[in-house]
C-alpha positions in Angstrom: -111.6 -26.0 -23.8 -109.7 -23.6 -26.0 -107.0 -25.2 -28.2 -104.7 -23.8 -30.4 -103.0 -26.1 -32.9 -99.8 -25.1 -34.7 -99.3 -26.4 -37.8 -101.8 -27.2 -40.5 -100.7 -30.3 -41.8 -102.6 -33.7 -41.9 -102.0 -34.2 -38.3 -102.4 -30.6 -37.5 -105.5 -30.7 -39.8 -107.3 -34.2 -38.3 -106.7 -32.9 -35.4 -108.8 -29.6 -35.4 -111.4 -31.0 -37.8 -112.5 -33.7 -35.1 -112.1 -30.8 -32.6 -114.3 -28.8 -33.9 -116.8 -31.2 -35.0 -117.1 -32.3 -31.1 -118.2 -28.5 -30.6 -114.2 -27.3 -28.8 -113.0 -24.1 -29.2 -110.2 -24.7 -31.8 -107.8 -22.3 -33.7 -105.4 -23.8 -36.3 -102.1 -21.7 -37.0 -101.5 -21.9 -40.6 -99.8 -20.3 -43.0 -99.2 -19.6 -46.9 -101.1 -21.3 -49.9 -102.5 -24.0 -47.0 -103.9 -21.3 -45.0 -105.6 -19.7 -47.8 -107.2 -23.5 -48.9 -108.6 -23.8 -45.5 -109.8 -20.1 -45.2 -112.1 -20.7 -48.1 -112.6 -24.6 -48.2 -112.4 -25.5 -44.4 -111.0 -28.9 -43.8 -112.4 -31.7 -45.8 -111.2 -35.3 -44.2 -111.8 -38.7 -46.1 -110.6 -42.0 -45.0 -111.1 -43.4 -41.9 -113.6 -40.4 -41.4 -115.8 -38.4 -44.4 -116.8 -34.7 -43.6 -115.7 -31.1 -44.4 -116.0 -28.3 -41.4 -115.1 -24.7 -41.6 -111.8 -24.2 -39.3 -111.1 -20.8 -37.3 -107.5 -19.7 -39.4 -104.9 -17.4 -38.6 -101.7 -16.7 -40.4 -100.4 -14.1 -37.7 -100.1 -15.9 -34.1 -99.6 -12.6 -32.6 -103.2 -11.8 -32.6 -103.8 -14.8 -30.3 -103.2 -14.1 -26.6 -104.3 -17.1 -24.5 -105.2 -21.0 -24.5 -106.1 -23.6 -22.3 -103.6 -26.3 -24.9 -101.3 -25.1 -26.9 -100.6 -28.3 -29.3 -97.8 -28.5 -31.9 -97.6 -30.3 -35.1 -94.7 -28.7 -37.5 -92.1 -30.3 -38.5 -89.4 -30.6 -36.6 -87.3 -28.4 -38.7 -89.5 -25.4 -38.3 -90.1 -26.1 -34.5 -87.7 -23.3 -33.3 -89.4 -20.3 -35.5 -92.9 -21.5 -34.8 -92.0 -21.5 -31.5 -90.7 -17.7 -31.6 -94.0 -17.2 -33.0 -96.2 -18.3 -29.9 -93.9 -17.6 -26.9 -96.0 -14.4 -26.0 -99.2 -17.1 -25.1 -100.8 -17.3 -21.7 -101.2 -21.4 -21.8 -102.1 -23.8 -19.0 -100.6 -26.6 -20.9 -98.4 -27.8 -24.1 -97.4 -30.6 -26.2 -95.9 -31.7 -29.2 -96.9 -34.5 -31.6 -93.7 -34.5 -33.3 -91.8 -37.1 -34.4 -88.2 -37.6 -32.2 -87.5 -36.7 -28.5 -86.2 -33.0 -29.2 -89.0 -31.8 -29.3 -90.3 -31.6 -24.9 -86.6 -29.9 -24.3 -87.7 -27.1 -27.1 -91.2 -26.9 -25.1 -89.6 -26.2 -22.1 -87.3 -24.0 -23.2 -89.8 -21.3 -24.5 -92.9 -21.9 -21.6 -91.4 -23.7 -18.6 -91.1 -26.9 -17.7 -94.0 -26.9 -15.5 -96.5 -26.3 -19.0 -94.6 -29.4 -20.9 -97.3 -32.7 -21.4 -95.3 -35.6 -22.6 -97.4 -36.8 -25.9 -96.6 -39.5 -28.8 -99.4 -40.4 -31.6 -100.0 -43.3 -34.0 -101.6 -41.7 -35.9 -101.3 -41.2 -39.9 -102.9 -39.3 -42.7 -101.9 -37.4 -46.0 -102.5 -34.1 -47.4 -103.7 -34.8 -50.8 -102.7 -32.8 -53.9 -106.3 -31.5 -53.9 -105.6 -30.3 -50.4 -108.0 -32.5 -48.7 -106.5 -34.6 -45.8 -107.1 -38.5 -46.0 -107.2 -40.5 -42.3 -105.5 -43.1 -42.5 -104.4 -44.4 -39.0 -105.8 -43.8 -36.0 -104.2 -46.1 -33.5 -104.2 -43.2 -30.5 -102.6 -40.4 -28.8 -100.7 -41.3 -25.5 -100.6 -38.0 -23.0 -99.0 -37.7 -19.4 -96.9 -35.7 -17.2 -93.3 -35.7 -18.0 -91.1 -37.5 -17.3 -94.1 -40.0 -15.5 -97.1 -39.4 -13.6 -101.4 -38.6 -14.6 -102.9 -35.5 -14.0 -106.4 -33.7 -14.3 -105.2 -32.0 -17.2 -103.6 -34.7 -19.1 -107.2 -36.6 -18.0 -109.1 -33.8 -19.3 -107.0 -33.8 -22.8 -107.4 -37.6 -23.4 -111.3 -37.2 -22.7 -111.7 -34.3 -24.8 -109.7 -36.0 -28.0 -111.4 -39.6 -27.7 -114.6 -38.2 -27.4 -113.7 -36.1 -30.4 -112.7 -39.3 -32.5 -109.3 -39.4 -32.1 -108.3 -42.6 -30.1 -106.3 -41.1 -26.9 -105.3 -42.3 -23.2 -103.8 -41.1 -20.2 -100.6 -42.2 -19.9 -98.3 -42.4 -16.9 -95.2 -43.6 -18.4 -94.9 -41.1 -21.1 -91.3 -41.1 -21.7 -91.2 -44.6 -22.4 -94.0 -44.2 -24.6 -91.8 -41.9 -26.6 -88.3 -43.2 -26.9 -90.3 -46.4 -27.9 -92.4 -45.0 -30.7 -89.1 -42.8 -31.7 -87.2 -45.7 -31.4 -89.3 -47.5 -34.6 -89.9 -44.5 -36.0 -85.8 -43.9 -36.9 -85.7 -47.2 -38.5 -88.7 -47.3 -40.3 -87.6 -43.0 -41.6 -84.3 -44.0 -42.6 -85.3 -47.4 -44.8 -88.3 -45.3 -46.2 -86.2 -42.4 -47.3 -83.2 -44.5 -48.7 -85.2 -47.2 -50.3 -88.2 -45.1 -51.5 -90.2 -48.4 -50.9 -93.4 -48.6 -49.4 -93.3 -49.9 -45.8 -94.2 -53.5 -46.4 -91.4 -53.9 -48.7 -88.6 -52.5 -46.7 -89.7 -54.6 -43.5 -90.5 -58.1 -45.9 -86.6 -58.0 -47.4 -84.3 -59.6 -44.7 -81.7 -57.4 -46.0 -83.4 -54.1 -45.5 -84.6 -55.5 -41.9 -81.4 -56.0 -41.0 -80.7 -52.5 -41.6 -83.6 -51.6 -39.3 -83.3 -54.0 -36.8 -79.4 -52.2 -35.8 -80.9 -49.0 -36.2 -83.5 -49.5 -33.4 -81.3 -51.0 -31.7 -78.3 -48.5 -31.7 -81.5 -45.7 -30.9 -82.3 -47.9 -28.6 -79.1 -48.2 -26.5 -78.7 -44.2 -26.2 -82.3 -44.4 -24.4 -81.1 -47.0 -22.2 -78.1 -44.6 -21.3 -80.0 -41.7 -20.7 -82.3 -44.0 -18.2 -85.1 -44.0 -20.5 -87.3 -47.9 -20.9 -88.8 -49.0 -23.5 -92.1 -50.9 -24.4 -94.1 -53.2 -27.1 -96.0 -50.6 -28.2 -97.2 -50.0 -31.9 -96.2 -49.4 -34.4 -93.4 -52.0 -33.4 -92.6 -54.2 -30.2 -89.4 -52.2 -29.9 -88.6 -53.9 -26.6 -88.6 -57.4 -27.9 -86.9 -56.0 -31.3 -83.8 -54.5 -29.1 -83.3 -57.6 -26.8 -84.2 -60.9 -28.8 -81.2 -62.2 -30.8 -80.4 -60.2 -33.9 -82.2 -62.7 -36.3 -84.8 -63.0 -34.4 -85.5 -59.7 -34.5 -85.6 -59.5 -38.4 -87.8 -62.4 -38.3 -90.3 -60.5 -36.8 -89.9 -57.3 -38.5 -90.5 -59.5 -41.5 -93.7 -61.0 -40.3 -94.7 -57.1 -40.1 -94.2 -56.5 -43.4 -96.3 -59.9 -44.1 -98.8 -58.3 -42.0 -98.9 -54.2 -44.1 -98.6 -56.5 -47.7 -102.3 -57.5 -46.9 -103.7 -55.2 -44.9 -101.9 -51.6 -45.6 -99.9 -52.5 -49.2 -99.9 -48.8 -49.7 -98.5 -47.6 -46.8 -95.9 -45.3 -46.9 -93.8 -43.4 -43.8 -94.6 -39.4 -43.9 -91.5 -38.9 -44.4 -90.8 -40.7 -47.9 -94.2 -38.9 -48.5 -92.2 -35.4 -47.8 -89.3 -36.8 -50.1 -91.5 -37.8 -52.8 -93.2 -33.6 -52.8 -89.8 -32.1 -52.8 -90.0 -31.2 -49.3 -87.2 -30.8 -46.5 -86.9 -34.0 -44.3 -86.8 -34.3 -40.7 -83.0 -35.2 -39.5 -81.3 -32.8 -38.2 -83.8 -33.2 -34.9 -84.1 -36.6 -35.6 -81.2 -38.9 -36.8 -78.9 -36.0 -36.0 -80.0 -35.4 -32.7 -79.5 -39.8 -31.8 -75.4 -38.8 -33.6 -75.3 -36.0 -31.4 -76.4 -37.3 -28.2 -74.6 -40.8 -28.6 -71.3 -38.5 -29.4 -71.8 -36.7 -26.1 -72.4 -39.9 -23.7 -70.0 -42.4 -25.9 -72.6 -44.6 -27.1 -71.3 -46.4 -30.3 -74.1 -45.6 -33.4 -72.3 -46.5 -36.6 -75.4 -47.7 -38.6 -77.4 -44.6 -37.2 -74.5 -42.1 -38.5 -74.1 -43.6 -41.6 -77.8 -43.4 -42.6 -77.7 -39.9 -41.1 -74.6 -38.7 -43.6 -76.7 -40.4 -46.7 -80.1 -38.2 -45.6 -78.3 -35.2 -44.6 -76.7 -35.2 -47.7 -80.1 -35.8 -49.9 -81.6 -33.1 -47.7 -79.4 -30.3 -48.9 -80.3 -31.1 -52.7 -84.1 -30.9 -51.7 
């Protein structure tokens, strides 16, 4: 299989090491002071896995033509001008490991919706000031055809990553999968970001869970308006979260945080990570897009908007 990967991040980065190391075609799209580290050091991952492999890097997409997968790991905020950058590629397939829901409507966009595999990962890792990547997380990759369904291809992908080393599964109710995991994912970003606490802390204090538990729940009623379900899958049981009585809820989010105190004290969402490096955060597509969207349908989202004013703000100041 050839696979390019855009975006040389930790994700990005995990990604094409185990890629490679399981003997697949791979091409990471990098660019800058990041490009340069690989081009000369290769990829060196620690954590949940220990090795170094030389990667296949190129800084100008334009002299790559075709690709069995296209898969995407930027930020969201660079999404539309990497994009730009790849649109001339023969692909049989794409998807996006993104965080949000934006990100299959940009997909489409640029190679038809026809190309477009629905995708959402647990997984979690750092680049380290060194510039090695450490593994922390690797809880899986869901893939499947968008909105629902399995294919061959989807198959073929979720066969090709597990037997790589990355935990992955065919999925065929993708879209849940994704408003679910986007759906922990704003509460967890927005208490990470405003507290600056790692995650056990911010889940542990009932105040701060309370903050989550309306956030999920306000993200959660715009993807009940736009006919999207939701599951109990990790890294919360967002379904129980946004239909259990309120306190309830933030008993359990609590008992989470008991849960990361002893066994991932350290823990920390990538986005505090970003914050904490100077780095732009990931709202606008986000936060921002759960604003815009409730806006357009009348959904009511005051705790949502209000944390998206606060980071929008900080944002601009990064």
């Amino acid at each position: 299989m050839k696979i390019v990967i855009l975006g040389a991040g930790a994700l990005g980065s995990i990604l094409a090491a185990h890629l490679i190391r399981a003997g697949e075609d791979v091409t990471l799209v990098a660019r800058g002071e990041r490009a340069q580290y690989l081009q000369s050091q290769g990829i060196t991952i620690s954590g949940l896995a220990d090795f170094n492999i030389n990667c296949p890097v190129v800084t100008d997409p334009s002299s790559i033509h075709s690709a069995d997968v296209l898969m995407v790991t930027v930020k969201t905020y660079d999404m539309e001008s990497a994009l730009a950058q790849v649109r001339h590629l023969d692909i049989a397939g794409v998807f996006s490991l993104q965080n949000g829901v934006l990100k299959n409507e940009q997909l489409t966009a640029v190679f038809g919706a026809a190309k477009v595999i629905g995708a959402a990962a647990i997984l979690s890792g750092e680049v380290l000031p060194a510039g090695t990547v450490r593994f922390t997380i690797n809880q899986g990759i869901a893939i499947g055809e968008t909105p629902t369904g399995i294919s061959a291809r989807v198959e073929k992908l979720a066969e090709t990553l597990e037997r790589a080393g990355i935990r992955a599964a065919a999925a065929p109710n993708i879209q849940a999968i994704e408003w679910s995991k986007f759906v922990s994912w704003a509460g967890l970003m927005a208490l990470a970001v405003l507290t600056r606490f790692e995650t056990f802390k911010f889940l542990s204090d009932p105040a701060t869970a309370l903050i989550g538990v309306r956030l999920m729940r306000e993200t959660a009623s715009l993807a009940d308006k736009l006919g999207a379900s939701l599951e109990n899958n990790p890294p919360l049981p967002v379904q129980t979260l946004t239909t259990v009585p309120e306190q309830q809820a933030v008993e359990i989010l609590r008992q989470t945080g008991a849960m990361m105190k002893s066994q991932a004290p350290a823990h920390r969402v990538s986005s505090l990570q970003d914050l904490e490096r100077g780095r732009h955060l990931e709202v606008e597509e986000t936060l921002g897009y759960v604003v815009t969207q409730a806006g357009k349908y009348g959904v009511p989202v005051p705790t949502v908007e209000m944390c998206y004013r606060l980071i929008s703000g900080l944002n601009r100041f990064i």
